[in-house]
mmCIF file of the N, C-alpha and C atoms, coordinates in Angstrom:
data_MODEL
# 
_entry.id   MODEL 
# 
loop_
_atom_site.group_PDB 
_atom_site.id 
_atom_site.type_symbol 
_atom_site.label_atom_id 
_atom_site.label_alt_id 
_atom_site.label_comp_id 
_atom_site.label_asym_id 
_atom_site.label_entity_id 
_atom_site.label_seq_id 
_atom_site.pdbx_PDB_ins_code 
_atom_site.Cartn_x 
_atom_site.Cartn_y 
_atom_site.Cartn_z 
_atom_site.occupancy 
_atom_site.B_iso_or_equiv 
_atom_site.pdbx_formal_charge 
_atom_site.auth_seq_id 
_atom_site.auth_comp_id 
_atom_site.auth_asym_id 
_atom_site.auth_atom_id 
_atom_site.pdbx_PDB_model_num 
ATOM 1   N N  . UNK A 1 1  ? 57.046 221.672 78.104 1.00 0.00 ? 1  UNK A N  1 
ATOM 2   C CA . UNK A 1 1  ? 56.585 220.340 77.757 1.00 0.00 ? 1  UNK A CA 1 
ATOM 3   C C  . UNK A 1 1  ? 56.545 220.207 76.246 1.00 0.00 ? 1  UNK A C  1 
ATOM 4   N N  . UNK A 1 2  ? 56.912 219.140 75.319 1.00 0.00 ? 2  UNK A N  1 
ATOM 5   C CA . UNK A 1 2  ? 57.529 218.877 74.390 1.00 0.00 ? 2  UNK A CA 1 
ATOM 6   C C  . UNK A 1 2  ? 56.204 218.319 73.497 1.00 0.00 ? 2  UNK A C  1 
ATOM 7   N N  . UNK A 1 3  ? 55.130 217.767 74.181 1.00 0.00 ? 3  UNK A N  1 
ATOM 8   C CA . UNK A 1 3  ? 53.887 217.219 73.628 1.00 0.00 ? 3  UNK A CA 1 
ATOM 9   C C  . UNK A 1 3  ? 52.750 217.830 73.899 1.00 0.00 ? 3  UNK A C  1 
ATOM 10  N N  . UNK A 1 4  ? 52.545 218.953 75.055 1.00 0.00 ? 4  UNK A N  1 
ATOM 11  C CA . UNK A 1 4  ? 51.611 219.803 75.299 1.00 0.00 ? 4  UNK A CA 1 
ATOM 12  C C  . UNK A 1 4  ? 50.620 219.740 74.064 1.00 0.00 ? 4  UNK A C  1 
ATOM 13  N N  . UNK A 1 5  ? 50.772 220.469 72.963 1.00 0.00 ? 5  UNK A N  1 
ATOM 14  C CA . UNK A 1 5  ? 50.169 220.492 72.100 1.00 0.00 ? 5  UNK A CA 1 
ATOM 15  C C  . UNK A 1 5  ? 49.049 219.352 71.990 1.00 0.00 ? 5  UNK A C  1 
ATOM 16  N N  . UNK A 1 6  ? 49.769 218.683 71.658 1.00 0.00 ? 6  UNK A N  1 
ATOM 17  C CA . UNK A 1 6  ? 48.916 216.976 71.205 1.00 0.00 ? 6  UNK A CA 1 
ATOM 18  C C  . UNK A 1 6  ? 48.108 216.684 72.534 1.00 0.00 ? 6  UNK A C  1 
ATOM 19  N N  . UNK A 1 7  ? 48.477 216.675 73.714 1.00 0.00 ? 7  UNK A N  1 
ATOM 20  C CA . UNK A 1 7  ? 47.396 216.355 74.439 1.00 0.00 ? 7  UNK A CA 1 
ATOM 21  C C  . UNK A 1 7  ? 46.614 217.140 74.638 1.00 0.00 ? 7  UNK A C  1 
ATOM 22  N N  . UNK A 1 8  ? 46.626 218.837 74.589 1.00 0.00 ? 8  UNK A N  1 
ATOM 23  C CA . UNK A 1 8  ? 45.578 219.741 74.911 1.00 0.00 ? 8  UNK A CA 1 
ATOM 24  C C  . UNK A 1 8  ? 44.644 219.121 73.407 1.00 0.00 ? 8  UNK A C  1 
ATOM 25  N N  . UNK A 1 9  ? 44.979 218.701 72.114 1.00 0.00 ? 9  UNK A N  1 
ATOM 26  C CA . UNK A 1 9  ? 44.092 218.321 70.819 1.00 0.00 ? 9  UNK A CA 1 
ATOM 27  C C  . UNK A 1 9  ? 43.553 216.931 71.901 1.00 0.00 ? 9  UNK A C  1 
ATOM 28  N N  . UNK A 1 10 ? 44.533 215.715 72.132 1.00 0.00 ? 10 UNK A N  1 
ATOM 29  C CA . UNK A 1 10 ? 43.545 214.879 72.711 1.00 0.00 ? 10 UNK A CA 1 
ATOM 30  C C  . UNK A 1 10 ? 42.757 215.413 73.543 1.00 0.00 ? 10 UNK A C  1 
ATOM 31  N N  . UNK A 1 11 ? 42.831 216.015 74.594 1.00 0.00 ? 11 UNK A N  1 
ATOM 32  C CA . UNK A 1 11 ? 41.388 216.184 75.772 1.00 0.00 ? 11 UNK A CA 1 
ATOM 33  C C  . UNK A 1 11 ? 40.662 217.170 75.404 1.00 0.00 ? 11 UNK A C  1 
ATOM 34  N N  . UNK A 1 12 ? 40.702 217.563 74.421 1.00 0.00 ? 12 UNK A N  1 
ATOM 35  C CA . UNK A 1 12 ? 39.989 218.708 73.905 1.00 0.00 ? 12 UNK A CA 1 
ATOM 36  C C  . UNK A 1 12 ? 38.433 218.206 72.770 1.00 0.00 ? 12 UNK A C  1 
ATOM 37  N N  . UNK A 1 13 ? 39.766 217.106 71.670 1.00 0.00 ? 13 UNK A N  1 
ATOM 38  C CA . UNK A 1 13 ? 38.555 216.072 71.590 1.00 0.00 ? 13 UNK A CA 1 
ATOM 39  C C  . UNK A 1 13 ? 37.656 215.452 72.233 1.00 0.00 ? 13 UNK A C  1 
ATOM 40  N N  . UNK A 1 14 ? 38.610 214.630 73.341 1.00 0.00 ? 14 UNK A N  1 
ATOM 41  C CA . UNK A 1 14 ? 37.059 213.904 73.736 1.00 0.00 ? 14 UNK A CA 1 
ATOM 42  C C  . UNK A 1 14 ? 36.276 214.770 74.918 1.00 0.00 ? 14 UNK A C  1 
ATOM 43  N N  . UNK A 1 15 ? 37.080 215.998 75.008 1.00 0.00 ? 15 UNK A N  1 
ATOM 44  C CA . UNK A 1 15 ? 35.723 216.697 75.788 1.00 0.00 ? 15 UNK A CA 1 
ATOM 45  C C  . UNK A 1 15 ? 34.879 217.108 75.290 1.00 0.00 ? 15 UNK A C  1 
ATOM 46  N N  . UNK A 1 16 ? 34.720 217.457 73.697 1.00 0.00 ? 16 UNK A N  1 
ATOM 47  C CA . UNK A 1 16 ? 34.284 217.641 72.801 1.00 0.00 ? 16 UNK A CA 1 
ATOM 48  C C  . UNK A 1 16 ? 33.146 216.509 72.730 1.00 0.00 ? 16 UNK A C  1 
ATOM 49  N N  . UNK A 1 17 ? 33.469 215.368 72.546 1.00 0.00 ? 17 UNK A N  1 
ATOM 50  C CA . UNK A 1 17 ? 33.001 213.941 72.215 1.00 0.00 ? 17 UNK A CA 1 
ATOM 51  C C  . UNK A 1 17 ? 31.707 213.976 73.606 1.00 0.00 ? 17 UNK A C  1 
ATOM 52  N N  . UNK A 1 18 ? 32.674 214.302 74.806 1.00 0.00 ? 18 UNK A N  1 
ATOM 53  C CA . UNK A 1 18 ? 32.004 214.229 76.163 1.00 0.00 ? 18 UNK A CA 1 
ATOM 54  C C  . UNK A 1 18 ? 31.105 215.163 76.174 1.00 0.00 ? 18 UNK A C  1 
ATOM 55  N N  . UNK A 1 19 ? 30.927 216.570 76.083 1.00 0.00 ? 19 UNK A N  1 
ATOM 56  C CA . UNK A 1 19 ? 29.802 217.361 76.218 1.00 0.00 ? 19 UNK A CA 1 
ATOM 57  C C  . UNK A 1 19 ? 28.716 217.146 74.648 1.00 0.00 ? 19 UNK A C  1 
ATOM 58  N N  . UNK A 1 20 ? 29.183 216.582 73.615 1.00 0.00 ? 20 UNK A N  1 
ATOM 59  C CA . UNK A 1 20 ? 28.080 216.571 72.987 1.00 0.00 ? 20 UNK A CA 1 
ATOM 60  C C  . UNK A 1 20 ? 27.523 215.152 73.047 1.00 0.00 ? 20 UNK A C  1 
ATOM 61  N N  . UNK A 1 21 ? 27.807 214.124 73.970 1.00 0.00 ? 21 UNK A N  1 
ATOM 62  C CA . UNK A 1 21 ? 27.142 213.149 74.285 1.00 0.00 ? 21 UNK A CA 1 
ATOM 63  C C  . UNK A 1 21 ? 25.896 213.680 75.112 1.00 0.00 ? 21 UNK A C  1 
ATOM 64  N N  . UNK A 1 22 ? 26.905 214.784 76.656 1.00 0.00 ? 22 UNK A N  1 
ATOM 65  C CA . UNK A 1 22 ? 25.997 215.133 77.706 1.00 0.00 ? 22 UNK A CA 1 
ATOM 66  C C  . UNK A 1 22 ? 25.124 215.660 77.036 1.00 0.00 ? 22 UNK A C  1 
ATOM 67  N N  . UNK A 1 23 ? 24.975 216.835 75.880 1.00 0.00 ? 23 UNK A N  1 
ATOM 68  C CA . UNK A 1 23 ? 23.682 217.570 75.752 1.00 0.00 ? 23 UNK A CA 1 
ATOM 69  C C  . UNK A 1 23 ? 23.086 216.914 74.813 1.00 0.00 ? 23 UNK A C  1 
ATOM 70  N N  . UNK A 1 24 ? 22.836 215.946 73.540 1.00 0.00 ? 24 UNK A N  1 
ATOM 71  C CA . UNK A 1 24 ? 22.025 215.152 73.249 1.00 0.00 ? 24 UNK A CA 1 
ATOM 72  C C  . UNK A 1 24 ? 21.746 214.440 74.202 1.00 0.00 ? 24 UNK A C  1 
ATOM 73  N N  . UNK A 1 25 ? 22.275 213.571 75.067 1.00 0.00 ? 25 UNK A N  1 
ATOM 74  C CA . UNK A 1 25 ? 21.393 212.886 76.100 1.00 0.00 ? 25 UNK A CA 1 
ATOM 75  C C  . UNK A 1 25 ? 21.349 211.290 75.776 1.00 0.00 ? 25 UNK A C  1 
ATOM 76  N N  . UNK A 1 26 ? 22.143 211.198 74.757 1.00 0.00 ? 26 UNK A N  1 
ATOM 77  C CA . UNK A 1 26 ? 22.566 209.658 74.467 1.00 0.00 ? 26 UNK A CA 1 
ATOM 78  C C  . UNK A 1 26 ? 23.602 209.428 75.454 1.00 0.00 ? 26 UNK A C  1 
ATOM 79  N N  . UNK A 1 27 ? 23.983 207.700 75.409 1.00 0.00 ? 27 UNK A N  1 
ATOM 80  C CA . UNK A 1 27 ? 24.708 207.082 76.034 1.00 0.00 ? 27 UNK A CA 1 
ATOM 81  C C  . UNK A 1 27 ? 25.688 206.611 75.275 1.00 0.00 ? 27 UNK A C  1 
ATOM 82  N N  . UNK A 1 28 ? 26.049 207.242 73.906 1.00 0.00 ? 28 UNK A N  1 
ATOM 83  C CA . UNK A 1 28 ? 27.164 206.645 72.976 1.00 0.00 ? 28 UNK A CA 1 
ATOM 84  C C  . UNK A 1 28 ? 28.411 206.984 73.233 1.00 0.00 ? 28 UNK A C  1 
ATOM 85  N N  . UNK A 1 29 ? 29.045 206.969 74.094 1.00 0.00 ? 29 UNK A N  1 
ATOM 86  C CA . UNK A 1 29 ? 30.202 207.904 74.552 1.00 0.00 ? 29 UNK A CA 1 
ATOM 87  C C  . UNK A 1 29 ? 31.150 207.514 73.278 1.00 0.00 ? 29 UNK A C  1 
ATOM 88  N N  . UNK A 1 30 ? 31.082 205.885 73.130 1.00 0.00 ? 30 UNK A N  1 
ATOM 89  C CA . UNK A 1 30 ? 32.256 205.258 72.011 1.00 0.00 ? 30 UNK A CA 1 
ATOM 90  C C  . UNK A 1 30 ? 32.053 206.075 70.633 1.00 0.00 ? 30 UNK A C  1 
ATOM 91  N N  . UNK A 1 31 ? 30.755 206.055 70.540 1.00 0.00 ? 31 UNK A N  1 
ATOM 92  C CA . UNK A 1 31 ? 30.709 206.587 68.955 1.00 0.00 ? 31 UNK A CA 1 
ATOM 93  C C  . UNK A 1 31 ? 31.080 207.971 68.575 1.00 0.00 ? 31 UNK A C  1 
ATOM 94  N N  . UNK A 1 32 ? 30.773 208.809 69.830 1.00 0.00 ? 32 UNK A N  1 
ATOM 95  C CA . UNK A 1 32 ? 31.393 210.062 69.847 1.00 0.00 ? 32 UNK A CA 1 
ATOM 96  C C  . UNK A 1 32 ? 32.529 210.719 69.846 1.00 0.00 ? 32 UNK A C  1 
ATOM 97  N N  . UNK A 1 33 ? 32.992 209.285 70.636 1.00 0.00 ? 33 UNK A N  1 
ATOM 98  C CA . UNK A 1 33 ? 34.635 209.683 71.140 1.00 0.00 ? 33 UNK A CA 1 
ATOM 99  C C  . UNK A 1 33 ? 35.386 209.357 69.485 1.00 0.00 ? 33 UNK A C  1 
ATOM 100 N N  . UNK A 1 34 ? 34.392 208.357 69.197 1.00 0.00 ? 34 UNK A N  1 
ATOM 101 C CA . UNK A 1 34 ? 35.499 208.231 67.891 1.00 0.00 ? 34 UNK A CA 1 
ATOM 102 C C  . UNK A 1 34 ? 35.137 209.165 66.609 1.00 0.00 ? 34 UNK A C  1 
ATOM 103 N N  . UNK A 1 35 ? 34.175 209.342 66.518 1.00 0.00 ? 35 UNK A N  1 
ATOM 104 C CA . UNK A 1 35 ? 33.877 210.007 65.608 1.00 0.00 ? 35 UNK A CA 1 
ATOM 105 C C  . UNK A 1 35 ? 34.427 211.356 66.298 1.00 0.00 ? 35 UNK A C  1 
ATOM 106 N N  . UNK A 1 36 ? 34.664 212.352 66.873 1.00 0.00 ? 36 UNK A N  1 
ATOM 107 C CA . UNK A 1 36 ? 35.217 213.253 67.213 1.00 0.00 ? 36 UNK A CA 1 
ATOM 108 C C  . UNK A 1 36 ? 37.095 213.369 67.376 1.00 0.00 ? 36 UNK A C  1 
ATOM 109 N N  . UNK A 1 37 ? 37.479 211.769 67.374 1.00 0.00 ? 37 UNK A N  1 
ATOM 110 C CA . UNK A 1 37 ? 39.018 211.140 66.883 1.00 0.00 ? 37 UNK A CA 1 
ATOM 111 C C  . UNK A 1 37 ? 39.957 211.126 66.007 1.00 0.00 ? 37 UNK A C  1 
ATOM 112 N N  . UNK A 1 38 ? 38.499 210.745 65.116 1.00 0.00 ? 38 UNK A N  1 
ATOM 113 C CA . UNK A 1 38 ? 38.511 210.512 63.456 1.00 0.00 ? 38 UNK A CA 1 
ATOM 114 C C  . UNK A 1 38 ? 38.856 211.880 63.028 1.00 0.00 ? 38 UNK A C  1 
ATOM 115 N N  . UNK A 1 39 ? 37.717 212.837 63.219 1.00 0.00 ? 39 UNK A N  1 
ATOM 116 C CA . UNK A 1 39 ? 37.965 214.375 63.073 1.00 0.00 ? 39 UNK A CA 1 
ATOM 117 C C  . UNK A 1 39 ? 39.263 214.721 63.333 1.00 0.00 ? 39 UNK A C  1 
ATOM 118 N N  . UNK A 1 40 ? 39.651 214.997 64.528 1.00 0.00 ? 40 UNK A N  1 
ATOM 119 C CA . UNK A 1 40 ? 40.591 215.754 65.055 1.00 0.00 ? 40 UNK A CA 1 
ATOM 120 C C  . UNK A 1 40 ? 41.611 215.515 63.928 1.00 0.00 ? 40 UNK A C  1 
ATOM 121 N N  . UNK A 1 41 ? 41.995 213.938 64.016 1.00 0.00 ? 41 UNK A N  1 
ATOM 122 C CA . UNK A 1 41 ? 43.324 213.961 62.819 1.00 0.00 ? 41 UNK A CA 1 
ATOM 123 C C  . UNK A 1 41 ? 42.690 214.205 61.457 1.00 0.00 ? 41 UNK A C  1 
ATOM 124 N N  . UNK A 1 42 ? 41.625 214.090 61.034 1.00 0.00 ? 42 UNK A N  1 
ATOM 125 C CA . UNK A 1 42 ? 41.592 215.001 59.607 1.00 0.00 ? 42 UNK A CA 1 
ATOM 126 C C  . UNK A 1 42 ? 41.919 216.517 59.782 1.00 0.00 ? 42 UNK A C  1 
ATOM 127 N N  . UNK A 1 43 ? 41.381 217.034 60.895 1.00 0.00 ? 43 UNK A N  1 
ATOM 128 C CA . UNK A 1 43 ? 41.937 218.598 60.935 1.00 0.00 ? 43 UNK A CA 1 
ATOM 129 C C  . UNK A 1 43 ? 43.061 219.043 61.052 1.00 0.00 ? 43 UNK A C  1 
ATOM 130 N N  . UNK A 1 44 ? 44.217 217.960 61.640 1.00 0.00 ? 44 UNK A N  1 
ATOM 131 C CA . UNK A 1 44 ? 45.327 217.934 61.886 1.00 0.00 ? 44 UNK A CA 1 
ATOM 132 C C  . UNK A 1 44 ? 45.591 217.809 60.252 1.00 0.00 ? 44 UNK A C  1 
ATOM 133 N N  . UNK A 1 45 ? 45.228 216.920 59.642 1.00 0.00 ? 45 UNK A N  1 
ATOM 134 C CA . UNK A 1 45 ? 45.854 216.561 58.209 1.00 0.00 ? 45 UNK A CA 1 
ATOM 135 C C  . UNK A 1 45 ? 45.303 217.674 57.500 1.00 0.00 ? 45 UNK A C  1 
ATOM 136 N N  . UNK A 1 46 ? 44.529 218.141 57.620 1.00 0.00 ? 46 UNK A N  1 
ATOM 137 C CA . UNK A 1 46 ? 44.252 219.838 56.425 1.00 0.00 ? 46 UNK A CA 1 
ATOM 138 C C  . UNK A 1 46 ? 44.970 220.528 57.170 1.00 0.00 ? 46 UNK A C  1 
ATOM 139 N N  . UNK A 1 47 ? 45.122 220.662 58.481 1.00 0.00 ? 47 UNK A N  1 
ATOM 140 C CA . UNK A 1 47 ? 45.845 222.165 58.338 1.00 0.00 ? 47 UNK A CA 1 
ATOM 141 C C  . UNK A 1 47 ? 47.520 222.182 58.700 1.00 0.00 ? 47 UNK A C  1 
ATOM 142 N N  . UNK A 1 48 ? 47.793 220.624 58.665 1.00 0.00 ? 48 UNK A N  1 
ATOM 143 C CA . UNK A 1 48 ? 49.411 220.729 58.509 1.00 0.00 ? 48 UNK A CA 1 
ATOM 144 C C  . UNK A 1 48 ? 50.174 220.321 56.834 1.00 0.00 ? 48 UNK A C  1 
ATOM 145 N N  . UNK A 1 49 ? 49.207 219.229 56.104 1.00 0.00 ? 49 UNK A N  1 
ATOM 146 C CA . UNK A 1 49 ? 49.602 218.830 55.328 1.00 0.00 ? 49 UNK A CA 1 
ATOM 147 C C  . UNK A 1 49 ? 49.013 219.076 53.662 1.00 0.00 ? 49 UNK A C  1 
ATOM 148 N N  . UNK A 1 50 ? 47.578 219.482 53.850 1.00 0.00 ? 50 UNK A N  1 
ATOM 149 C CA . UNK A 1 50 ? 46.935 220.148 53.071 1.00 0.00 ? 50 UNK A CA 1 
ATOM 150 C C  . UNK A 1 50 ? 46.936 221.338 52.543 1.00 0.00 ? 50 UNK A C  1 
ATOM 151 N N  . UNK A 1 51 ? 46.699 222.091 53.549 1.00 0.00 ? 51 UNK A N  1 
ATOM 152 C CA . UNK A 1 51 ? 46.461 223.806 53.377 1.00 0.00 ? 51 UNK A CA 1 
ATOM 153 C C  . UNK A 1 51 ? 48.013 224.413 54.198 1.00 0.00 ? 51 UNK A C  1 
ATOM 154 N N  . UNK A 1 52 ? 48.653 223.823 54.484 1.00 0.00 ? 52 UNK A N  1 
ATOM 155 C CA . UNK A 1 52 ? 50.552 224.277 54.865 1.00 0.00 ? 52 UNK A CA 1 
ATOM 156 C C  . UNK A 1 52 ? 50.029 225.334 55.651 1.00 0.00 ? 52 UNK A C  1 
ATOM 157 N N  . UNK A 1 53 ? 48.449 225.731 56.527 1.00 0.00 ? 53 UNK A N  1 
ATOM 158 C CA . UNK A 1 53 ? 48.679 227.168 57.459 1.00 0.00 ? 53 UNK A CA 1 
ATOM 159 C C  . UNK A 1 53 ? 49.534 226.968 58.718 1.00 0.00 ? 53 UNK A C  1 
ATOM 160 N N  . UNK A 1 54 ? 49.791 226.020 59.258 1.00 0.00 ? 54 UNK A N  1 
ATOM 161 C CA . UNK A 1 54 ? 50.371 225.851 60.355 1.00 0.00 ? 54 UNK A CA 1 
ATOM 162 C C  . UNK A 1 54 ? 51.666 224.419 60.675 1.00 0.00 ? 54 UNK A C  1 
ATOM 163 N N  . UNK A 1 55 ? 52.335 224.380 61.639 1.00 0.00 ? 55 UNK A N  1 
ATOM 164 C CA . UNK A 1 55 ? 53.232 223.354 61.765 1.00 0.00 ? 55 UNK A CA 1 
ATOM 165 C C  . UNK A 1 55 ? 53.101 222.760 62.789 1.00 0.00 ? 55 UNK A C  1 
ATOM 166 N N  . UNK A 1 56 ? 53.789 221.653 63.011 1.00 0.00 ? 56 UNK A N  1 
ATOM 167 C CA . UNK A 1 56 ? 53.556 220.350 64.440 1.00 0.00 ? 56 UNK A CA 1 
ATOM 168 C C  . UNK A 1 56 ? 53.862 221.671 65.526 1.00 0.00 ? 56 UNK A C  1 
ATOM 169 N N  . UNK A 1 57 ? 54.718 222.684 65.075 1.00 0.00 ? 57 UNK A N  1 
ATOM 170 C CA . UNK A 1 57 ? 55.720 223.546 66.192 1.00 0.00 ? 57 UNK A CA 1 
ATOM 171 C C  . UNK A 1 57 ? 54.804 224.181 66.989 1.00 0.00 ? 57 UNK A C  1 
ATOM 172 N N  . UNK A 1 58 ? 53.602 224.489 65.741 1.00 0.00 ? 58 UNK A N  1 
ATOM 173 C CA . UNK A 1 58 ? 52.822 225.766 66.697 1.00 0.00 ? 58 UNK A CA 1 
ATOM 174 C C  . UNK A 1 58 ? 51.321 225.558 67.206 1.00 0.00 ? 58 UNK A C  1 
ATOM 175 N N  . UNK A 1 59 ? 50.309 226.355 67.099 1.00 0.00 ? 59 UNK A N  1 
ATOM 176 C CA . UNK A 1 59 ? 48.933 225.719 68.174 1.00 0.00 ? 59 UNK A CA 1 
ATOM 177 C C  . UNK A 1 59 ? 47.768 226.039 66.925 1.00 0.00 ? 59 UNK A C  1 
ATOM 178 N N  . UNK A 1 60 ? 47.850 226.474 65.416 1.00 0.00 ? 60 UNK A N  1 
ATOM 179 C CA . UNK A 1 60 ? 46.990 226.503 64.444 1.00 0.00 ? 60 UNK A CA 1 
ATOM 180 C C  . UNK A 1 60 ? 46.599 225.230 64.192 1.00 0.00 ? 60 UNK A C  1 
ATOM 181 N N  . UNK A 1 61 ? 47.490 224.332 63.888 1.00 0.00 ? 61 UNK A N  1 
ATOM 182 C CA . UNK A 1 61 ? 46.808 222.634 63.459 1.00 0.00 ? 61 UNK A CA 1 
ATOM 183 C C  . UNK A 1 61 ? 45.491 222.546 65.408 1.00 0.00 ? 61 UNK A C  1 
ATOM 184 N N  . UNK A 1 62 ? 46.137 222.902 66.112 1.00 0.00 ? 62 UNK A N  1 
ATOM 185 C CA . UNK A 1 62 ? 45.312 222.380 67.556 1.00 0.00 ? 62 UNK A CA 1 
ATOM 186 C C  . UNK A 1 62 ? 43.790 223.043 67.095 1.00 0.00 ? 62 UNK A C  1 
ATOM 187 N N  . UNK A 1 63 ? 43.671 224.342 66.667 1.00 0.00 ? 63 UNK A N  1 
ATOM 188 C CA . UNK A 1 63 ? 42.429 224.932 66.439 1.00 0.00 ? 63 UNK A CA 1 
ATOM 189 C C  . UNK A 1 63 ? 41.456 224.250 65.191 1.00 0.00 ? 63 UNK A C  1 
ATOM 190 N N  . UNK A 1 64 ? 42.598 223.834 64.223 1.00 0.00 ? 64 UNK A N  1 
ATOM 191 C CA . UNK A 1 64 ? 41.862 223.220 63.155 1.00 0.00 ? 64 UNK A CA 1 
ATOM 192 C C  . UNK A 1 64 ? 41.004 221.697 63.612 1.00 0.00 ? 64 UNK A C  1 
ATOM 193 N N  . UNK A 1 65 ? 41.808 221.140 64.151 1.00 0.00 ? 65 UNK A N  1 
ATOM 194 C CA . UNK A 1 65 ? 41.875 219.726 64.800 1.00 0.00 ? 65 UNK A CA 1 
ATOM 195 C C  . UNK A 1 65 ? 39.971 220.015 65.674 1.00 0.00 ? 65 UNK A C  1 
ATOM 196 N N  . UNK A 1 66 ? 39.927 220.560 66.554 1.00 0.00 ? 66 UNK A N  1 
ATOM 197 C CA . UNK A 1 66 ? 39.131 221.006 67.358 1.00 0.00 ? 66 UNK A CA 1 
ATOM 198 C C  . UNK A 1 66 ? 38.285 221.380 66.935 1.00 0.00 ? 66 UNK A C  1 
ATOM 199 N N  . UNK A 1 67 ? 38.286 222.169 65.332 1.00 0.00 ? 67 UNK A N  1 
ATOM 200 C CA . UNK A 1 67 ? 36.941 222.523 64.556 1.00 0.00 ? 67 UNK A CA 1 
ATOM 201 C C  . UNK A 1 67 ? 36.617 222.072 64.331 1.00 0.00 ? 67 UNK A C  1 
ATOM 202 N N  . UNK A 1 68 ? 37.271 220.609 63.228 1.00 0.00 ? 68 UNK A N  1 
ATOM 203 C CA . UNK A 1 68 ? 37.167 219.840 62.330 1.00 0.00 ? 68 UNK A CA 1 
ATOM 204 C C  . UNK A 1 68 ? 36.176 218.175 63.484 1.00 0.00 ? 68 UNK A C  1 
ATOM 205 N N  . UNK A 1 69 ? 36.517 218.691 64.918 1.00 0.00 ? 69 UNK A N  1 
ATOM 206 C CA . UNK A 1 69 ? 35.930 217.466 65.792 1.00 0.00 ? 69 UNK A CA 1 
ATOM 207 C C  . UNK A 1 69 ? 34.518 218.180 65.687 1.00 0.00 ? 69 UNK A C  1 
ATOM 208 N N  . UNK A 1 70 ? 34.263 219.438 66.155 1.00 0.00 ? 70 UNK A N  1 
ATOM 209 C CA . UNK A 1 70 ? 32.839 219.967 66.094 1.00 0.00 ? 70 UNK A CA 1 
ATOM 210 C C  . UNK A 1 70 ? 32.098 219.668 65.583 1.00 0.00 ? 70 UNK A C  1 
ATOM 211 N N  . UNK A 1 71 ? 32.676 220.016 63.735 1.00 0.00 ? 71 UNK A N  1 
ATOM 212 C CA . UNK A 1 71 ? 31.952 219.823 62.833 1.00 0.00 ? 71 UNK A CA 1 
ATOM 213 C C  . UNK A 1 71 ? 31.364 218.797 62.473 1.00 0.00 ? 71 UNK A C  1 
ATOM 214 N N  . UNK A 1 72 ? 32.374 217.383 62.691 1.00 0.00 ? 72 UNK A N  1 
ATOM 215 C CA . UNK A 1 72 ? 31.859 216.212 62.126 1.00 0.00 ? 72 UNK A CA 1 
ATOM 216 C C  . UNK A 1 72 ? 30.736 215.295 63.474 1.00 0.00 ? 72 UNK A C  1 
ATOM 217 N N  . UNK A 1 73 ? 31.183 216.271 64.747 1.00 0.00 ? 73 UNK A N  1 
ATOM 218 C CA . UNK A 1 73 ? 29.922 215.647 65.727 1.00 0.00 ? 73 UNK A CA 1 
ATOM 219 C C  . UNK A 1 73 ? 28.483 216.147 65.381 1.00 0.00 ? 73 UNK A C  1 
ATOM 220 N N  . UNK A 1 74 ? 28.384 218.061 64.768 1.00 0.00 ? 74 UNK A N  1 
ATOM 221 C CA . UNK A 1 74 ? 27.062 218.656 64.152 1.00 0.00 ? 74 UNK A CA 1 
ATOM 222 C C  . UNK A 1 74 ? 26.881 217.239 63.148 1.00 0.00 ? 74 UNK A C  1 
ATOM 223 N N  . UNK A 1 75 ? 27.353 216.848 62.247 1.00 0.00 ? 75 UNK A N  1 
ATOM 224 C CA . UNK A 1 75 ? 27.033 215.962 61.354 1.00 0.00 ? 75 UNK A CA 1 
ATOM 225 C C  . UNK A 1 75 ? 26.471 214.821 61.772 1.00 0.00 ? 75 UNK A C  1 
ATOM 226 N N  . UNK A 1 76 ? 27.819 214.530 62.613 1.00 0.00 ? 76 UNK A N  1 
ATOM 227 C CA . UNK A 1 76 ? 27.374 213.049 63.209 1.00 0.00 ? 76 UNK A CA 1 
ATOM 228 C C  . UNK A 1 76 ? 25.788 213.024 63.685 1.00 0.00 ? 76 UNK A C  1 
ATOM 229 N N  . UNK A 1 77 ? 24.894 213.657 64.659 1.00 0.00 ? 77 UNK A N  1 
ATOM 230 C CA . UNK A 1 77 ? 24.047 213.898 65.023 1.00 0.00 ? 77 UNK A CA 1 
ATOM 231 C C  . UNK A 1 77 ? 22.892 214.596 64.629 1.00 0.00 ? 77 UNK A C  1 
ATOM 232 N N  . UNK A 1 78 ? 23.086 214.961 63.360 1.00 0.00 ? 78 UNK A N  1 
ATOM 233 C CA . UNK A 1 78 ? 22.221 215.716 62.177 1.00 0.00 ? 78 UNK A CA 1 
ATOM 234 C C  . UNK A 1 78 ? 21.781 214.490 61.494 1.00 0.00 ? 78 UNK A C  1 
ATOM 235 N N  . UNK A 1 79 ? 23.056 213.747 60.914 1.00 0.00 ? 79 UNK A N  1 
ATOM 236 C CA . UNK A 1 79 ? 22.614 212.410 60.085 1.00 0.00 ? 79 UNK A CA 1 
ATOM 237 C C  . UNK A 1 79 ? 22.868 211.400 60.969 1.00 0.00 ? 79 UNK A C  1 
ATOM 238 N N  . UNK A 1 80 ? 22.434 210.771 62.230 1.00 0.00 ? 80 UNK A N  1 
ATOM 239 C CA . UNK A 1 80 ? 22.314 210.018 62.624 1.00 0.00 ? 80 UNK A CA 1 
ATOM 240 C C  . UNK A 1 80 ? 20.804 209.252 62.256 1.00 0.00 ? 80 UNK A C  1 
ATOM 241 N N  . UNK A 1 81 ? 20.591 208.024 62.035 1.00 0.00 ? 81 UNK A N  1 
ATOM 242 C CA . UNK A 1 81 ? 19.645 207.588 62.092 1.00 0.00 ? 81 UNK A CA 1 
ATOM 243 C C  . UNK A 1 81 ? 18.776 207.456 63.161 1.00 0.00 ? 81 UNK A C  1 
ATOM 244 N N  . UNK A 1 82 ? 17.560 207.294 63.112 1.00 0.00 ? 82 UNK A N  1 
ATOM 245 C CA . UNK A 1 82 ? 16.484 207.678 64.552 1.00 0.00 ? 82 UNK A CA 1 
ATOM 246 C C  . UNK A 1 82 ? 15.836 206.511 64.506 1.00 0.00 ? 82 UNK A C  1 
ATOM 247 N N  . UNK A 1 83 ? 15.580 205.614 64.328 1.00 0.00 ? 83 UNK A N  1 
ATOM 248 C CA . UNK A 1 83 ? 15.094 204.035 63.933 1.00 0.00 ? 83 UNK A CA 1 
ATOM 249 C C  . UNK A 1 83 ? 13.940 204.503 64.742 1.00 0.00 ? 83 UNK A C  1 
# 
């Protein structure tokens, strides 16, 4: 399969998006999903076009992509506002 890659990064995101909705316990699925979206292609953009460690060819941009969703959901939910 010729796109494998890219969709294991899509469902990887929003499962990403999906289990850190389930364990905070909010109902934001949208804000997660995107903010964990947003990520993925910045991780894609550091680690194909930034930092040159990996190529579209191989599965390093997929790991970066996938960190880079983690990280910015810890954030997202660290600095979320609590009104």
């Amino acid at each position: 399969m010729q796109y494998l890659d890219i969709a294991i990064a899509v469902l990887g995101a929003f499962a990403l998006a999906w289990l850190a909705d389930l364990v905070t316990g909010r109902r934001g699925l949208f804000a997660t999903s995107l903010v964990s979206a947003v990520a993925a292609v910045c991780g894609w953009f550091l680690a194909v076009r930034v930092f040159a460690v990996g190529t579209m060819d191989g599965w390093t941009w997929v790991l970066w992509s996938l960190a880079a969703s983690a990280l910015a959901l810890g954030g997202f939910f660290l600095f979320r506002s609590k009104r």
